[in-house]
C-alpha positions in Angstrom: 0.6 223.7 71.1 0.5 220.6 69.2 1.2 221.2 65.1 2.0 218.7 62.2 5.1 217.7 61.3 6.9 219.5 58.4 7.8 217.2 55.6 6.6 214.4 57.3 3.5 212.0 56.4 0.3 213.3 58.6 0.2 210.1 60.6 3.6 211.2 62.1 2.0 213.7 64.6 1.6 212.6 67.5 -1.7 210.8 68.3 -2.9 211.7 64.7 -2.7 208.0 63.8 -4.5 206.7 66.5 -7.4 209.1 66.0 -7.3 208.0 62.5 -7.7 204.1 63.3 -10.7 204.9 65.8 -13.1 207.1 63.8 -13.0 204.6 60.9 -14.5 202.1 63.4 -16.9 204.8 65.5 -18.1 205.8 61.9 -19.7 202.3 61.6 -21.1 202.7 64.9 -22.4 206.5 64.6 -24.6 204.7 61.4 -26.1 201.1 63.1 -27.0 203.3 66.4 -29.6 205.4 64.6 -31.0 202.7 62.4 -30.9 200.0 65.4 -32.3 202.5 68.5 -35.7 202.8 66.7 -35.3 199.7 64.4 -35.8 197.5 67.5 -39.2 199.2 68.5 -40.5 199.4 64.7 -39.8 195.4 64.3 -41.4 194.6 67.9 -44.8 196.9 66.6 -44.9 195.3 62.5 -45.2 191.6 64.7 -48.2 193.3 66.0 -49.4 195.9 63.2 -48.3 195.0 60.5 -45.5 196.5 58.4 -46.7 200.1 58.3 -44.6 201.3 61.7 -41.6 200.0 60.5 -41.5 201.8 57.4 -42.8 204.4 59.2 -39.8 204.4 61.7 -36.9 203.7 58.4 -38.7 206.7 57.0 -38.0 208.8 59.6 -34.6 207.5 60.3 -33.0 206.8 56.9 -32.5 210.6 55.8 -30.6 211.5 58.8 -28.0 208.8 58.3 -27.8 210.0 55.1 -27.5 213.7 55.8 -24.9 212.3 58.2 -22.8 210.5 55.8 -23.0 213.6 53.5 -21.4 215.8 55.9 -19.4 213.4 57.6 -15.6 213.0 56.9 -14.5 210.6 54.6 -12.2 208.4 57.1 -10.8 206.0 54.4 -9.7 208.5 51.6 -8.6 210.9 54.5 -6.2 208.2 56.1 -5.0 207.0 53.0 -3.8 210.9 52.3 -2.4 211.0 56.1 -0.6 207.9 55.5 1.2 209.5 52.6 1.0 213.1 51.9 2.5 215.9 54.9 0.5 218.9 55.8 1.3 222.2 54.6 1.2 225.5 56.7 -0.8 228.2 54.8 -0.7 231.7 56.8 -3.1 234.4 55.5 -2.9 237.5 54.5 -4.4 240.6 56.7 -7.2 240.5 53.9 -7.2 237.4 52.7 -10.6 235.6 54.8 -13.7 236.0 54.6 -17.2 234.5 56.1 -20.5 233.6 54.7 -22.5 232.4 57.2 -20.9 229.2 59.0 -18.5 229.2 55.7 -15.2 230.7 55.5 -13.1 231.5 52.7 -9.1 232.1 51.8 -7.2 231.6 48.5 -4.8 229.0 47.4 -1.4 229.8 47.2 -1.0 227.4 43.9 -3.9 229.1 42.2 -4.9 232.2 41.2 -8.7 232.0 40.9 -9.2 229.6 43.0 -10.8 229.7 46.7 -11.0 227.5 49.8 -14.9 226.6 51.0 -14.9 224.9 54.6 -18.0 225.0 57.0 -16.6 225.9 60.5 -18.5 225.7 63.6 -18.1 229.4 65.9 -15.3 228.3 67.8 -13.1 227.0 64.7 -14.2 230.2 63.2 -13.0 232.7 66.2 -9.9 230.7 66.1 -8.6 231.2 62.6 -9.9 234.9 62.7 -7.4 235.3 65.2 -4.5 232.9 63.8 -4.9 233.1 60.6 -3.1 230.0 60.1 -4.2 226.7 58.4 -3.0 223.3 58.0 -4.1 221.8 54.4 -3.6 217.9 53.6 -4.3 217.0 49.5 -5.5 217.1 47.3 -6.2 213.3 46.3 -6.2 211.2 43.1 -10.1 212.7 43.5 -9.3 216.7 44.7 -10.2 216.4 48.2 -8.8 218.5 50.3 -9.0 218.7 54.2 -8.2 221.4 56.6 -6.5 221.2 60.0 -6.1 224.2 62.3 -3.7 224.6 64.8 -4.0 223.1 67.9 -7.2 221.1 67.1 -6.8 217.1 65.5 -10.2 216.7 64.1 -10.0 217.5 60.3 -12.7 219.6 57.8 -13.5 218.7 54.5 -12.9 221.6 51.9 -14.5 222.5 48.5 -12.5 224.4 45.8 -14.8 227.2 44.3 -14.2 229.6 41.6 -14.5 232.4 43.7 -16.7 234.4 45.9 -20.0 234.7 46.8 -21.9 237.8 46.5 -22.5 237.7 51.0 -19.0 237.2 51.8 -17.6 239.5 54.2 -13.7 240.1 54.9 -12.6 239.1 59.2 -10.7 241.7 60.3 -7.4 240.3 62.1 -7.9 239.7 66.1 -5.4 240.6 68.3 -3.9 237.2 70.3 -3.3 237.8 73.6 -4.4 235.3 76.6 -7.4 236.6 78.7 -9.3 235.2 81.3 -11.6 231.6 80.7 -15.1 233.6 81.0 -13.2 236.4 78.3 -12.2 233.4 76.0 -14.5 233.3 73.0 -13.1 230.6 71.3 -13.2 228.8 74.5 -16.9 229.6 75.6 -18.2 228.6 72.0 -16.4 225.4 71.9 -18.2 224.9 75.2 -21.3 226.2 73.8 -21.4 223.8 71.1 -20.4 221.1 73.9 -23.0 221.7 75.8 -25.8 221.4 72.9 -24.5 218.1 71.3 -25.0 216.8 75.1 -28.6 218.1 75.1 -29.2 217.1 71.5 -27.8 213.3 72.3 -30.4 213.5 75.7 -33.3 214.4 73.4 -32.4 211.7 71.2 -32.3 209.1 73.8 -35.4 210.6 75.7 -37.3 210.0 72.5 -36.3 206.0 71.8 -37.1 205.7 75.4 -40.3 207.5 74.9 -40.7 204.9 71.9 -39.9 201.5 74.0 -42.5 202.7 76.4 -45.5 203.1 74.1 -44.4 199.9 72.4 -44.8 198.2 75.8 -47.8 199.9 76.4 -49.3 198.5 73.1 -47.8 195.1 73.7 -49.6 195.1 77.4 -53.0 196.0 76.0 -52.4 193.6 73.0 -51.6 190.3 75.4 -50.2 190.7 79.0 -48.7 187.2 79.3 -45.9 188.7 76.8 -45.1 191.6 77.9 -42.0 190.4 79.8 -39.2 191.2 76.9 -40.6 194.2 76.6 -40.3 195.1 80.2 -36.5 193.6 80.6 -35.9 195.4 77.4 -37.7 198.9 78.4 -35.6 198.5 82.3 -31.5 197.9 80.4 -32.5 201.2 78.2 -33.3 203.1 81.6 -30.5 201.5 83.6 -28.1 202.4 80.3 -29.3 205.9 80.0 -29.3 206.8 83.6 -25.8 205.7 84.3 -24.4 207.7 80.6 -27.0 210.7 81.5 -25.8 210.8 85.2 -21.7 211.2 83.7 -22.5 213.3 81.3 -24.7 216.1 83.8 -21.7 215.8 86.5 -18.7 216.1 84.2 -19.0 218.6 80.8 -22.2 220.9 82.3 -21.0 221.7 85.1 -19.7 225.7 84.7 -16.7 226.9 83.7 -13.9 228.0 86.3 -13.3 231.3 86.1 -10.1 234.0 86.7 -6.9 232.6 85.1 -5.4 230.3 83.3 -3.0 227.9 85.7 0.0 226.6 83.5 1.3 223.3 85.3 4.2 220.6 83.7 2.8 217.3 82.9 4.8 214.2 81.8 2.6 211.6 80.2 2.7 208.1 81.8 2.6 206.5 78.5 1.2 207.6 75.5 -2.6 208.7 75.1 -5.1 205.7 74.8 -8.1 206.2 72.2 -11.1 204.5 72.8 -13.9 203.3 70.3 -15.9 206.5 70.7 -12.9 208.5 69.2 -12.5 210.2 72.9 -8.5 209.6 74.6 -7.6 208.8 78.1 -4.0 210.4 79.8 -2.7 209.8 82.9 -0.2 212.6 83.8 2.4 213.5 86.7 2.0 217.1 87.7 4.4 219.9 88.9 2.8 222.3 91.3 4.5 226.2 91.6 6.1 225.1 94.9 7.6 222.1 93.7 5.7 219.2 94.9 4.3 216.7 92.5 0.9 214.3 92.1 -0.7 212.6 89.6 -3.7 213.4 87.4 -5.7 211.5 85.4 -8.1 212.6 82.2 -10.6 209.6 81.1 -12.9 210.4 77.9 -11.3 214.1 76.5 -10.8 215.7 73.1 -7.7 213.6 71.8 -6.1 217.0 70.6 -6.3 217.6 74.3 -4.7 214.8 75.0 -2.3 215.3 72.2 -1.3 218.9 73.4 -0.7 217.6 76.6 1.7 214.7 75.3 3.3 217.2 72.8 4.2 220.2 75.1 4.3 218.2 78.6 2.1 221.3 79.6 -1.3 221.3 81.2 -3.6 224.7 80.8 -6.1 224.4 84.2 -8.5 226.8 84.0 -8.9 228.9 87.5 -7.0 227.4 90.2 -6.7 223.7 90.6 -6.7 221.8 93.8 -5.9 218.7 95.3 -8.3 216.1 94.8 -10.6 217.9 93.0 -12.0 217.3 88.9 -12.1 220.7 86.6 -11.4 221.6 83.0 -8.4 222.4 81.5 -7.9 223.7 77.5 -5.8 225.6 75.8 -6.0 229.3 75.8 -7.5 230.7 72.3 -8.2 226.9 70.8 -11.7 225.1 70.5 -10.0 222.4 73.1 -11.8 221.9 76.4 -11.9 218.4 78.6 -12.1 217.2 82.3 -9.2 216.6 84.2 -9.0 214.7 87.9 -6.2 215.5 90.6 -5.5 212.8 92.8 
């Protein structure tokens, strides 16, 4: 699987940098999109009403950008660390973790009061219950820390604490062995969580586009003869959302193979390309058990699959993979799940 380097800045692994470069740029985008989607609407309606919709619309929108930001990663402060601090491994002990809730917690090995705090979704949390291994970057000039685990690119944020809280509960060790994809936790709460930011991100666009249309209906009833922005405006949203909705349903909802895991070499083309929205393309050449080779080609996956793949030159397919066809591959035990195409 892929790991840091030892002794080495954080940048050094392998695709790490890249990653780094695009999420500074998405962030900007994850914070207009929000404000712009129902800011165009809201100015359209205060031409017509007055100003009360559009600080009606801000209103609604302004506290979850901020409750984003909040619990967003710091990209600038994180890749100034990456760009000169390594990672350090930190294993724990049989009973050294706990769980509150979504929040875990471990001691430092450099203090003797003082604990890690981290927010984990399921999968992450499944996965170090059964590793118990960590990779920490920091602290800063400021004490941030960030936590890496193995396998996985995107960072966490941590918070030092004095100690524990009164609900915290010790996770007894997992044994690691590799079972089938429908027996995977890890793997079936990664796609869990997957398959409700998908349905989350449909809502959210169902709703602006429920927006545009009562705007238009309002601008119709208002004066007719000017309804014709509206309309071009209301028909690019539909074409846009139909054509994102329509890759979206085909590719990550579709269900998971199941029986085994099918372990194939892969050498990389070139190295991993990372788009704007954070998510890596790969194009691979694939070994089959009996020797013959073809080419596959991964467009819009988790960069630490990616990553994995141009790491290890190994590909995890889960069930059996065939010619021409599109499935998932992973990695057994890790939150790490994206599409994959066989030419």
């Amino acid at each position: 699987m892929l790991e840091p380097l030892r002794d080495q800045p954080a940048v050094a692994m392998p695709v790490f940098g890249s990653v780094l470069g695009a999420m500074r740029g998405a962030r900007a985008l994850w914070i207009v999109v929000p404000l712009a989607a129902p800011g165009m609407p809201a100015a359209y309606l205060s031409g017509r009403l007055g100003i009360a919709p559009m600080v009606v619309f801000l209103a609604l929108t302004t506290p979850v950008v901020c409750w984003g930001l909040w619990r967003s990663i710091p990209w600038k402060a994180f890749s100034e660390l990456a760009r000169k601090a390594p990672f350090r491994e930190l294993s724990l002990p049989p009973e050294g973790l706990f769980a509150d809730g979504a929040k875990v917690y471990f001691q430092l090995p450099d203090a003797d009061s003082a604990w890690v705090e981290v927010r984990l979704p399921k999968a992450a949390r499944l996965q170090l219950q059964a590793q118990r291994r960590v990779w920490l970057l920091g602290p800063d000039e400021k004490g941030r820390r960030f936590l890496q685990l193995p396998g996985v690119l995107w960072p966490h944020r941590v918070k030092v604490v004095p100690g524990l809280p009164v609900g915290a509960v010790r996770q007894d060790e997992v044994e690691q062995r590799i079972v089938p994809p429908e027996e995977d936790v890890v793997l079936i709460a990664h796609r869990q969580r997957i398959v409700r930011g998908i349905r989350v991100s449909f809502a959210a666009a169902v709703l602006v586009f429920v927006l545009l249309a009562t705007v238009q209906v309002f601008a119709v009833v208002d004066d007719v003869s000017r309804a014709g922005s509206g309309i071009a405006l209301l028909t690019l949203y539909s074409v846009v959302f139909l054509v994102w909705g329509t890759e979206a349903v085909k590719g990550m909802l579709k269900p998971l193979p199941r029986g085994k895991w099918t372990e194939l070499v892969a050498v990389p083309h070139r190295p991993p390309q990372i788009g704007g929205t954070g998510l890596a393309t790969l194009a691979c050449r694939v070994q089959w058990p009996n020797g013959w080779w073809s080419d596959i080609f991964l467009s819009k996956v988790d960069p630490a699959l990616a990553a994995d793949i141009f790491a290890t030159q190994r590909i995890w397919i889960l069930g059996e993979p065939f010619r021409g066809a599109t499935t998932f591959a992973g990695l057994p035990g890790h939150a790490v799940l994206g599409r994959v195409r066989f030419n």
